[in-house]
N, C-alpha and C positions, 0 to 999 in steps of 0.2 A: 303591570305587576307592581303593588306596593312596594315599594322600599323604605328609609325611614326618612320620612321629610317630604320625599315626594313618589313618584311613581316612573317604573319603566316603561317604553311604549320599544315594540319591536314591529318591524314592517318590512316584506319580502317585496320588490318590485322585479315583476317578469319583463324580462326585454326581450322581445320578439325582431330578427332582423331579418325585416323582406325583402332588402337588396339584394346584391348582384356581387358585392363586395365586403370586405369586412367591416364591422361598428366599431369604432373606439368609445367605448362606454365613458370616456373620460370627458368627451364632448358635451357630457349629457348630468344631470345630477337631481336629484328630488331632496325637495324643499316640503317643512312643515310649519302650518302656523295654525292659530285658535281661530274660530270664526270671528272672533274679539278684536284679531288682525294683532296679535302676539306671534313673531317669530321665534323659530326650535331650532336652536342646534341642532345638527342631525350628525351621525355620523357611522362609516361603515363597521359590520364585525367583522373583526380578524380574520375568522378564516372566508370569506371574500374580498380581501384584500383587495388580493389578486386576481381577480375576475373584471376584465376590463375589454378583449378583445371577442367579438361574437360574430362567430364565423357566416354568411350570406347563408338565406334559410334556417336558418337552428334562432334556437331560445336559449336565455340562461337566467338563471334565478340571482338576485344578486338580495343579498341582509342586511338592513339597517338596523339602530338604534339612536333613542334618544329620552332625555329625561324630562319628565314635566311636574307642575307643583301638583300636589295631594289633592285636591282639589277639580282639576281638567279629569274629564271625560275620552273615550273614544269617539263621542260622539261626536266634539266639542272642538274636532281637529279635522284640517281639510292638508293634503297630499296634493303638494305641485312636482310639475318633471319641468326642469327649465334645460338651455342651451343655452350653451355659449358666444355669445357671437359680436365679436367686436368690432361689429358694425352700429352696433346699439348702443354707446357708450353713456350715453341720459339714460340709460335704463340699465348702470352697471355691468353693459355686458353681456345683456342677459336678455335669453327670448323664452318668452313662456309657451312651452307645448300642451301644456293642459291642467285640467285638475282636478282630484277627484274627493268629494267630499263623503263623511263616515256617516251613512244612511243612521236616522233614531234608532230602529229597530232590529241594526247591525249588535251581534251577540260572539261574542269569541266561544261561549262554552256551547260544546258539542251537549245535543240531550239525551239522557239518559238511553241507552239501550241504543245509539248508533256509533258509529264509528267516524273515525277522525284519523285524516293521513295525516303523518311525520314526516319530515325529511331528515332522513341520517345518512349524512355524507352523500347528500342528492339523490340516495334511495328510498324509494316510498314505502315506508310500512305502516299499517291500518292497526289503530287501536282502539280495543274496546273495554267496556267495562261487562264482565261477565256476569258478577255476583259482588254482593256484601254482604260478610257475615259480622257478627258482633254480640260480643258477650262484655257484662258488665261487673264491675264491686263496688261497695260502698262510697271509693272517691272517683274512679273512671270509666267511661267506655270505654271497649279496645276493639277496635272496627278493625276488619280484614277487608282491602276491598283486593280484587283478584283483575287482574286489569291485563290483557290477551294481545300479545303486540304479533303482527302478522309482517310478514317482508313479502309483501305484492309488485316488488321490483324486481329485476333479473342479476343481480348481484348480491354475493352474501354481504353482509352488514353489522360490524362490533355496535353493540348498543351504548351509547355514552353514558359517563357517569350522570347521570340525570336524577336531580334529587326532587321526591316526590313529599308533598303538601297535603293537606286535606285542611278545605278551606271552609269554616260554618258561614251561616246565614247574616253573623252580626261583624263577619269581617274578619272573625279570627282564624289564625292560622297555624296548623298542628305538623310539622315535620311526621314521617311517615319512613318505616324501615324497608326496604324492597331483599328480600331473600332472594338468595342464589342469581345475582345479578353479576359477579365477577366474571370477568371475561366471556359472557355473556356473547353470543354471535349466531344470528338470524340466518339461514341460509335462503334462497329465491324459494319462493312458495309454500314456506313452515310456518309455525307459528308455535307462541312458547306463554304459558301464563307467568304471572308474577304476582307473587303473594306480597302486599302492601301493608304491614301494621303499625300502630301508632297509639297512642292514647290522648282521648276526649275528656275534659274535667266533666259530670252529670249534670253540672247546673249550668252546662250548655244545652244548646235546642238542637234535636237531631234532624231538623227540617231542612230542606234547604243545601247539605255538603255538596262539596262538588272536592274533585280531586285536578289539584294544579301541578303540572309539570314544569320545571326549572331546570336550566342549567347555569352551573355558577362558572363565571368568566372572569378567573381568577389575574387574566393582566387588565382587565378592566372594572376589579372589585364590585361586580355586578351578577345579579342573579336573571339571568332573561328568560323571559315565559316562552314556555315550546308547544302548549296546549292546557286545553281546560276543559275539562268531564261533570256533568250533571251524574251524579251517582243513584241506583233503581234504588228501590224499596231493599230491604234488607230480608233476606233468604234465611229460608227455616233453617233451624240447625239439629233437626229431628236427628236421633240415633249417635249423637253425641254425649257420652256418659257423665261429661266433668258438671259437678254439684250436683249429683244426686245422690244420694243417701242410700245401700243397698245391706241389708242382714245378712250373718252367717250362724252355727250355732256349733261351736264342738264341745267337747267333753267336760269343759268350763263355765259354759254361759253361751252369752247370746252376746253379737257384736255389729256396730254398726264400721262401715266403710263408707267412707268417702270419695271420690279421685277427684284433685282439686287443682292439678295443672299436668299438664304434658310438654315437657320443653325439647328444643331439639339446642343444641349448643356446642360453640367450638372447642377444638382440644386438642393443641400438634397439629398430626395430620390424618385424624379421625374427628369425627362429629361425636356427642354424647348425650341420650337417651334419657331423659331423667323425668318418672311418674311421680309426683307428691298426693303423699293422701293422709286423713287424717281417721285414726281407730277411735271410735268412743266406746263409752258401758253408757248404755241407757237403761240401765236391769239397779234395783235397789241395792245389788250387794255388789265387792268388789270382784275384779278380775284378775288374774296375772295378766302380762302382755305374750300373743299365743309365741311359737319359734316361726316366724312367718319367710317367706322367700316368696320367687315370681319369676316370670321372665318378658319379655315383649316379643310378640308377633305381628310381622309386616302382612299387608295384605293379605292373611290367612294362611303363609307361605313361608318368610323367613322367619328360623327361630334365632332369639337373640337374648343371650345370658343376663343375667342383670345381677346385682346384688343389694341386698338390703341395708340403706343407711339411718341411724338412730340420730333425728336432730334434735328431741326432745331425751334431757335424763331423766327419765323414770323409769321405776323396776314392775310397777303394774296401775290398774286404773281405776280410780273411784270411782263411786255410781254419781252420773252423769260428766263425767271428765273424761279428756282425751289428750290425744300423743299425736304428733308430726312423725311421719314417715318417708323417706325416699327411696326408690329403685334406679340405679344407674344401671344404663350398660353403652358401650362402644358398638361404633359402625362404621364403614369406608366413607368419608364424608360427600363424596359422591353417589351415596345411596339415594333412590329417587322411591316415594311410597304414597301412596293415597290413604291409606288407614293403618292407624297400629292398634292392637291389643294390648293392655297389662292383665297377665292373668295371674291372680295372687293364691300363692295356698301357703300351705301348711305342712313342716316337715314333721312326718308320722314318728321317726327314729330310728325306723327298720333299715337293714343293709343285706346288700350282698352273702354270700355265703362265702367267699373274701373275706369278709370285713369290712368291702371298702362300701362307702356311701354311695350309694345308684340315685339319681336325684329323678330320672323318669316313675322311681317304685319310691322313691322315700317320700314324697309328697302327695299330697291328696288337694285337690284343685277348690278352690273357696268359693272364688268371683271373678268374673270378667268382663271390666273394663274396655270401652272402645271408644276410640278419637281419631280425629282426621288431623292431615298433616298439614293443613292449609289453618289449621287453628290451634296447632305449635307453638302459640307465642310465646316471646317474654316478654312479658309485663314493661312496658317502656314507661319513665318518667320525662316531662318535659324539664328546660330549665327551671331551677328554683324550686322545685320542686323534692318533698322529702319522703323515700323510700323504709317503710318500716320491717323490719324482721322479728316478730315475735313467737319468737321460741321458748320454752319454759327455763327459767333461768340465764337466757341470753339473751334478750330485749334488746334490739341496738336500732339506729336511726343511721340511713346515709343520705347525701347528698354531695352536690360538686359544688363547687363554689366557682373556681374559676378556670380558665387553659394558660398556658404559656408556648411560646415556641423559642429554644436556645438554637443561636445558629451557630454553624459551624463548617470548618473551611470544606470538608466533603459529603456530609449528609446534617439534619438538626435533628435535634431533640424537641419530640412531641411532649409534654404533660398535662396533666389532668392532677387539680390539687380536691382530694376528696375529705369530708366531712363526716368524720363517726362519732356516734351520740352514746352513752352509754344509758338505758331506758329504766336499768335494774335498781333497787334500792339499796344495794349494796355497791362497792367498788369492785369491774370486774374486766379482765383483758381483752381483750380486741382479738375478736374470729381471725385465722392467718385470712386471707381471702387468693382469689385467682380472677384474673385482668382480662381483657381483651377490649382491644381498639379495633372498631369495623367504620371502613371508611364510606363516604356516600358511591364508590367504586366497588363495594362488598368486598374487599381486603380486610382481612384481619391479622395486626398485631397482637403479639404474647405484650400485656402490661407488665415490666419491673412495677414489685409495690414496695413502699418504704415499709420498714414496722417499728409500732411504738410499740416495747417490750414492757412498760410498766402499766400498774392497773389503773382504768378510769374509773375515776370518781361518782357519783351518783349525781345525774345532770351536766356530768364533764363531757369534754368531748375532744376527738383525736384528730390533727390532720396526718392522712396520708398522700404520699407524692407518686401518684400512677405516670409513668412514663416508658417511651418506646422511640427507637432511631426512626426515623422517616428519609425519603429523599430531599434532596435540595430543594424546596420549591415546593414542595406538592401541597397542593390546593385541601386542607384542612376543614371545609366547610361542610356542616352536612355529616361531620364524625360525630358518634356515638362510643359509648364505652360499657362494659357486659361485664358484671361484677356479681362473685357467688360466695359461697364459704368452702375451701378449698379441704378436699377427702382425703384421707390414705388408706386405705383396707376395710374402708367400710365404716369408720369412724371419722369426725372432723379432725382435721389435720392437727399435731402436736407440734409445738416451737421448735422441736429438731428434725422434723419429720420434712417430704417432699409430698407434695400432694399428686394424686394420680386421677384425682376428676373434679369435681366441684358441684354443690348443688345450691336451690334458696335463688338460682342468680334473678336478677334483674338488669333492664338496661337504663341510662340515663343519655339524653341528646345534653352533648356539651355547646355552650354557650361560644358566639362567633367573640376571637382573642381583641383582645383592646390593646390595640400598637398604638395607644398615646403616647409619646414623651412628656413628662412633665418638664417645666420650662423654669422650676425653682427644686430647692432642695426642701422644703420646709411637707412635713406631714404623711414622708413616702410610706407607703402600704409597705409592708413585706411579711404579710400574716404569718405567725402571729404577732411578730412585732410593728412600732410605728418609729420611724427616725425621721431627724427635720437635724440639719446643718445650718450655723449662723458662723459670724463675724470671721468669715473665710480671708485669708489676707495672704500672701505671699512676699516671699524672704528670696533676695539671692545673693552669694556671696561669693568669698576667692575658692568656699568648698563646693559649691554646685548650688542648687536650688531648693528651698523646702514651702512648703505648705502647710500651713494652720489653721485648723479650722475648731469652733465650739460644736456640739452635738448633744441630742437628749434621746435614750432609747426607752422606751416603752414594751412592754408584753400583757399581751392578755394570758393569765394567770390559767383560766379555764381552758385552754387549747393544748395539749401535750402533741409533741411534735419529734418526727426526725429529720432532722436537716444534715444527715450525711451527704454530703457531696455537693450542699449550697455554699457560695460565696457571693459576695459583696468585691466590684472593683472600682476604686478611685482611680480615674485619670485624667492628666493633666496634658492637656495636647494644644501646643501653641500654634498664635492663627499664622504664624511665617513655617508651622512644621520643620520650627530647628528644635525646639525642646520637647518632649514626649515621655514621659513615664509612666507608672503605673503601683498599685499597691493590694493587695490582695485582702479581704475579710474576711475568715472562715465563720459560718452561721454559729458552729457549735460551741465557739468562743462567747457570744452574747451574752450568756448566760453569767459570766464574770468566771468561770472555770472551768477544765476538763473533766470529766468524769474517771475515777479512777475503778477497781477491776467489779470493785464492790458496787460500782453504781453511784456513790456519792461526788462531791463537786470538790476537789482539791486545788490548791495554790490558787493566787492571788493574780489578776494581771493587768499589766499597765493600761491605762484608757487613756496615755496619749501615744499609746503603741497599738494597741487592739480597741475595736467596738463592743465594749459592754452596756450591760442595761444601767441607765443611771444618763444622770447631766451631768455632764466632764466638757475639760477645757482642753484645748490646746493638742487634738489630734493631728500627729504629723505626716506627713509624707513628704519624702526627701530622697535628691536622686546626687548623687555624689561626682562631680564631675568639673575640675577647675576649670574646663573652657568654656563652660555656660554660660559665664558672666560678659561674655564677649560675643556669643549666641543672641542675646534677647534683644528686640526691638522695642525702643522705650514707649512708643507711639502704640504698640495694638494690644489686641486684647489675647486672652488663652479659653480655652473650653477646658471646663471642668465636666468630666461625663462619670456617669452613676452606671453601671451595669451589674444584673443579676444574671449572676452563671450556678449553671447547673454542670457537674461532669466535664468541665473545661470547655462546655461550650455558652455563648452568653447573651444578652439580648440589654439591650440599650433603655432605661428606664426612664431617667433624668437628665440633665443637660443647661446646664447655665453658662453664657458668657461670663469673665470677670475682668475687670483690668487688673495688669501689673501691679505693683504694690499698693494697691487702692482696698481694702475692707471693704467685704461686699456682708450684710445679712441675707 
């Protein structure tokens, strides 16, 4: 499995033990080198630790790994099993029981159309690849590949979080979504599809994919390959309605329809239903927009309300122009379908003899839409990649730029820092939007999103701060994040409003975090600003201790930003751990003032007490305490550490030794 710089190699060795007595496996060890005569580190996976004693008659499967440069082959590597035996001691030790070398025409990928056993948790289940389907737009594929895992063992079996790959011809490799994979569990002799989607840039070659499974081994910061799929030919998608163009004609004109996605998407603790289509006039004169509604039907069988959302403003349609439309509706997110319906009509205006609206008699049925559930997608972007929304008077651009992880004494904080572009020619607000973090485990969190309340500029652009609590530790790899424009009654959501669905979403694969510390102070990132610390010096005296340092803040001018709940910490922590302090920056200070009710920047403030934008001298921090002077050892040094916190939890940026009253730049 590539990694970056060199490659994983993983290798199962079966011990078979035909005595009379038990093996200690510990006697025994397998050794890797190139036929070049290059030896491998080798070493075990965790959870074979402990697999060491193999009872007379029985087998046990025992996992290795090891890493090799970018360059080595499987072919290119021969498998020794040595003993121990210190009777040999010109030979280290060591007795060689045999060895086995990786045949040319040895191939890890299964081919197309057969099957391939896993082992999960030492039970064997057979996986295939069923079908690929795949539909295209202007800048991606978006391949479904449908991949059939079978449990052909006598024990049920949790499916791991296994994050799946799709790998082209020239080496590259495309992270892939797997649906409905939570909690996930095989029973002996079942079997369960799993719908795979992702997106392909088109000026890739569709020849050649194969679909790689991984699992990521997060206390050995490594991704290990668990299998490899030759992918078939790609399967008609006949009787699939999305992009085609279908007429209707009432008492106005003549109209064309489109149906242009079918999403299925999270919400609480319901799933949500959402058809996008778009109405044109291809008739010389204009139209009104008709009173249109609809509803979705599951395999011919469940009916399910929807309602009509306007993402374009306009009150009717020139000849040849058209409007954006959405249908939402709700379902038990457990709901399982093969095919849904949108069938759209048109409300007549007639009612009851009530009065009240009968919506089976007030409507008159237009067109009907049909799509499979297996082609649900949402539009995935990879990293670095930019997501456009063009809506008629709401034009905007998103993208992620980076992740961070705040830790924290009993769970951290996940983020996601995202990138809104305003597209319009005019200055214009930022969509509320609605979040979701899905992990490569198909867990999803509700995202808190920042908002920046004032207008962007034409070519401006906004950060917002997507974030969610996580567990201690939990393996981040493999997350993705599901971003829409956030409804309330059938409208996009208003600034006082709470939204109650969301449409428009798309998803973006976030980028793996960069836990570098920098090793200076000079040029820290902290988008949208840039800070660099010089001629840091330290003071101590009969009052306690203080610290000074120069500093230059920078901001890019074109990023509007909210930085509620960011802070900046200076601390100063001696290498004897007798002195220790600390001092806090709040983000929204930078700026040189607080914002007062109106929105403007009042009062003035100190920049050898706060970090504002500009080159200032003489930033202090000071811990007040007469017995410190008696504390310090003249001989060591102190750490000065930089930490960004989020919500009072924080994460370690910077880090520089300094001495004692020594000026450091």
């Amino acid at each position: 499995m590539p990694e970056q710089g060199n490659k994983t190699v993983t290798f199962t060795v079966g011990v078979h033990n035909g005595g009379t007595t038990d093996l200690q496996f510990i006697d025994y060890w397998p050794r890797l080198r190139t036929k070049t005569g290059n030896q491998i580190s080798v070493r075990v996976l965790p959870q074979d630790k402990d697999k060491n004693r193999i009872p007379a008659k029985s087998s046990q499967d025992i996992s290795f790994y090891a890493t090799v440069n970018e360059s080595t082959d499987l072919k290119d590597l021969i498998f020794e099993i040595i003993k121990w035996d210190f009777s040999m001691p010109e030979a280290d030790f060591v007795r060689k029981i045999g060895d086995v070398s990786v045949p040319d025409d040895y191939s890890v990928v299964t081919p197309a159309g057969k099957a391939h056993t896993i082992q999960m948790a030492s039970n064997p289940v057979k996986g295939t690849i069923k079908k690929v389907l795949m539909s295209k737009n202007e800048k991606n594929y978006t391949p479904t590949v449908v991949l059939n895992l079978e449990n052909v063992g006598s024990k049920s079996v949790a499916v791991p979080g296994y994050q799946y790959l799709l790998r082209t011809s020239e080496g590259y490799m495309y992270p892939l979504d797997a649906k409905a994979v939570k909690d996930l569990t095989l029973n002996p002799q079942t079997n369960k599809d799993i719908d795979l989607t992702g997106s392909v840039p088109v000026s890739v070659s569709t020849e050649g994919w194969q679909l790689v499974i991984v699992q990521n081994a997060q206390d050995l910061k490594l991704n290990l390959p668990i299998a490899f799929f030759a992918l078939p030919a790609v399967s008609d998608t006949d009787g699939v309605d999305t992009g085609k163009a279908f007429s209707f004609t009432n008492k106005s004109g003549t109209y064309t329809a489109q149906l242009n996605t079918v999403q299925r998407l999270p919400w609480e603790d319901q799933d949500i239903l959402t058809a996008g289509f778009t109405l044109s006039n291809k008739g010389p004169e204009a139209l009104p927009i008709p009173d249109l509604t609809g509803y979705f039907k599951l395999d011919d069988n469940v009916k399910v309300e929807a309602k009509l959302v306007r993402t374009d403003n306009v009150i009717g349609l020139a000849p040849n122009a058209e409007a954006q439309f959405q249908f939402i509706g709700k379902i038990p997110y457990t709901s399982q379908f093969g095919k849904v319906k949108l069938v759209l009509q048109e409300k007549t205006g007639s009612g009851s003899s009530d009065g009240k609206t009968d919506q089976q008699t007030a409507a008159n049925d237009l067109l009907e839409f049909v799509h499979r559930s297996e082609l649900m997608n949402i539009p995935y972007n990879n990293f670095g990649e930019t997501h456009k929304v063009t809506n008629v008077g709401r034009s905007v651009s998103y993208k992620v730029r980076s992740v961070t992880t705040y830790a924290g004494e009993t769970a951290d904080t996940f983020t996601a820092l995202l990138e809104v572009g305003n597209l319009e020619t005019r200055a214009s607000d930022i969509s509320k939007l609605v979040g979701y973090f899905k992990t490569a485990q198909g867990r999803y969190y509700p995202a808190a999103i920042s908002e920046v309340k004032s207008k962007i500029s034409p070519d401006g652009k906004a950060l917002l701060l997507l974030s969610t609590n996580i567990d201690k530790g939990f393996p981040t790899s493999g997350t993705s994040v599901i971003i829409g424009e956030a409804v309330t009654e059938g409208k996009l959501t208003e600034a006082d409003k709470k939204p109650d669905a969301y449409v428009n979403a798309a998803a973006y694969w976030l980028p793996q975090e960069d836990f570098t510390v920098k090793k200076d102070f000079k040029n820290i990132d902290l988008v949208p600003y840039q800070l660099s610390f010089s001629n840091i010096r330290s003071i101590i005296d009969q009052q306690g201790v203080k610290l000074k340092m120069d500093y230059e803040l920078t901001k890019d001018l074109m990023l509007n930003t909210n930085m509620e709940g960011r802070k900046l910490i200076l601390e100063l922590d001696d290498a004897d751990r007798k002195i220790k302090f600390n001092k806090e920056f709040d983000f929204k200070d930078f700026d040189g003032g607080s914002p007062d009710k109106q929105g403007t920047t009042s009062g003035k403030l100190d920049p050898k007490d706060k970090i504002v934008i500009g080159k200032h001298k003489d930033l202090e921090l000071q811990a007040d305490d007469k017995n410190l002077i008696f504390e310090v050892s003249y001989v060591k040094k102190f750490k000065l550490n930089l930490y960004d916190s989020f919500q009072g939890q924080k994460k370690l940026i910077a880090t520089k030794e300094v001495e004692w009253f020594i000026t450091t730049e």
